[in-house]
C-alpha positions in Angstrom: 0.4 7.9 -22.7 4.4 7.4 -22.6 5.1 4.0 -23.7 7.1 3.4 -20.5 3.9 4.6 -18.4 1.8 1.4 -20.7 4.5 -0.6 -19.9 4.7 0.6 -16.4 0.8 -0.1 -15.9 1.0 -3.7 -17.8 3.5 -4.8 -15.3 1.5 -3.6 -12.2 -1.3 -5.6 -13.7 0.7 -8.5 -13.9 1.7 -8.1 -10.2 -1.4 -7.8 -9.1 -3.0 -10.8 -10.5 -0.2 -12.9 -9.5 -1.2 -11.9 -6.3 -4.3 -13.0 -6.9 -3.7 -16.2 -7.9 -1.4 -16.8 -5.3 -4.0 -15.5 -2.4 -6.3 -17.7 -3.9 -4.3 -21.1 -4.1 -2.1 -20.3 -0.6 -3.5 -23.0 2.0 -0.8 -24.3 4.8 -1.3 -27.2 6.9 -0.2 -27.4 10.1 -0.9 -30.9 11.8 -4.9 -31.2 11.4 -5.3 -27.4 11.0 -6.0 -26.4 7.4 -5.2 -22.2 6.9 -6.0 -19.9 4.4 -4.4 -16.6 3.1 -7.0 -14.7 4.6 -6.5 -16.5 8.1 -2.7 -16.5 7.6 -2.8 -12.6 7.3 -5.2 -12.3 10.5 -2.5 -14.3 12.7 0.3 -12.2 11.7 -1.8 -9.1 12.8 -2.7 -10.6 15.6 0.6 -11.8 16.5 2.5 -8.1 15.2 -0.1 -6.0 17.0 -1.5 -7.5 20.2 -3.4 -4.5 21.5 -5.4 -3.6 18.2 -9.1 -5.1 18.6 -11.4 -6.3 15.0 -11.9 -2.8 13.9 -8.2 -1.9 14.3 -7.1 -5.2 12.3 -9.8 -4.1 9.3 -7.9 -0.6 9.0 -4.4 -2.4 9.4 -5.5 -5.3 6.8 -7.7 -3.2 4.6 -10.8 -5.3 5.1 -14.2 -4.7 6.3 -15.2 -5.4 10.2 -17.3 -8.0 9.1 -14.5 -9.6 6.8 -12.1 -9.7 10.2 -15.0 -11.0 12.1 -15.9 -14.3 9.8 -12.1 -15.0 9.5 -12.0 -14.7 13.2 -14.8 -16.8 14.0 -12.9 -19.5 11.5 -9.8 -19.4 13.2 -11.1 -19.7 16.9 -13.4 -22.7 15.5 -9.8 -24.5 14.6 -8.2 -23.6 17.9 -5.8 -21.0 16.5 -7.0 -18.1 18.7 -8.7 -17.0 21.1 -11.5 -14.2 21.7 -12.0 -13.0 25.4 -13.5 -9.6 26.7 -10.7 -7.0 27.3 -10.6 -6.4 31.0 -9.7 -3.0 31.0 -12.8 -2.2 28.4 -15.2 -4.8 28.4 -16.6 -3.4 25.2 -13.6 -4.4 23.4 -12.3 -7.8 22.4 -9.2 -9.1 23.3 -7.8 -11.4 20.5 -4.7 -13.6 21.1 -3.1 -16.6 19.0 -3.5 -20.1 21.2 0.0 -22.3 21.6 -1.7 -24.0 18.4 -1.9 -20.3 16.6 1.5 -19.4 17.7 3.2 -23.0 16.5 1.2 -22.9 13.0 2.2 -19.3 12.6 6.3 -19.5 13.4 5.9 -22.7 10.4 4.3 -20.8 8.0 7.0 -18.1 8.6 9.7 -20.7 8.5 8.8 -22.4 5.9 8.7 -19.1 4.4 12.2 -17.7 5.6 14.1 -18.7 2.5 11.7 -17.1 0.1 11.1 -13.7 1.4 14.9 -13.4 2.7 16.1 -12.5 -1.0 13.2 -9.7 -1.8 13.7 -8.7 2.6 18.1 -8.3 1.5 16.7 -6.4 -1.3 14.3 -3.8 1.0 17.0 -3.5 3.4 19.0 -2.3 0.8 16.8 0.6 -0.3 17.9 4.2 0.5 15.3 5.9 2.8 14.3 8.0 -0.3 13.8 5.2 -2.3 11.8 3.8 0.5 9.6 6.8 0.6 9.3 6.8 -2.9 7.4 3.4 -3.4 5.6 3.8 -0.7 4.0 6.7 -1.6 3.3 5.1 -5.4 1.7 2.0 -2.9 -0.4 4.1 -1.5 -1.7 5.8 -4.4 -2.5 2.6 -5.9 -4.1 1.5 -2.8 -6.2 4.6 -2.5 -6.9 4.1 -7.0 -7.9 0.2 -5.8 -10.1 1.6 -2.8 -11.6 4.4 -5.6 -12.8 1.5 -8.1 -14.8 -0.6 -5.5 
């Protein structure tokens, strides 16, 4: 192996278990409402794609079914969303953020803004090949991650 391909794989590591760590010790409070990564991640799905149902999140999130359904049964619990039979399938679920889920989610993002805005000026200012470059290499790692499980 090329030393820049050890170096290459070293920093990916490191990436990735900063991730980790930092999935592990995220927790935001909004008022009385206590949220987790997990449950943080779930809103923004929720909120970004209204019409997918719990199986449709899993695939988006890259989670299992019953993964999305715990953290959903969590969030309804604090009053952060609602579950309701779709009436236009009544197999499916409908799944929408409360007023509480919608105010605790635009904080989080606020309180955000500052942070990602840097690394967002930084995207924006990727050619489209470059674009299509890492995100092919992210989904070759993905589908490497998915392979060791």
């Amino acid at each position: 192996m090329r030393p820049e391909d050890k170096s290459l794989l070293i920093q990916i590591q490191r990436v990735g278990n900063r991730f980790v760590s930092l999935e592990r010790g995220l927790v935001f409070r909004h008022g009385d409402v206590k949220l987790h990564a997990s449950e943080i991640h779930l809103m923004q799905a929720v909120a970004l794609y209204p019409d997918l149902n719990a199986v449709g999140i899993a695939k988006l999130l890259g989670v299992t079914k019953g993964a999305i359904s715990q953290t959903l049964s969590r969030l309804e619990k604090k009053g952060v969303l609602s579950k309701e039979s779709d009436p236009l399938n009544r197999n499916e679920l409908k799944i929408t953020l409360t007023p509480l889920g919608s105010a605790a989610l635009n904080a989080f993002e606020g309180a955000n803004a500052d942070q990602w805005q840097e690394f967002t000026t930084y995207l924006e200012s990727l050619s489209s090949e470059e674009h299509e470059k890492i995100m092919g290499f992210l989904a070759r790692l993905e589908a490497f991650l998915k392979s060791l499980a």
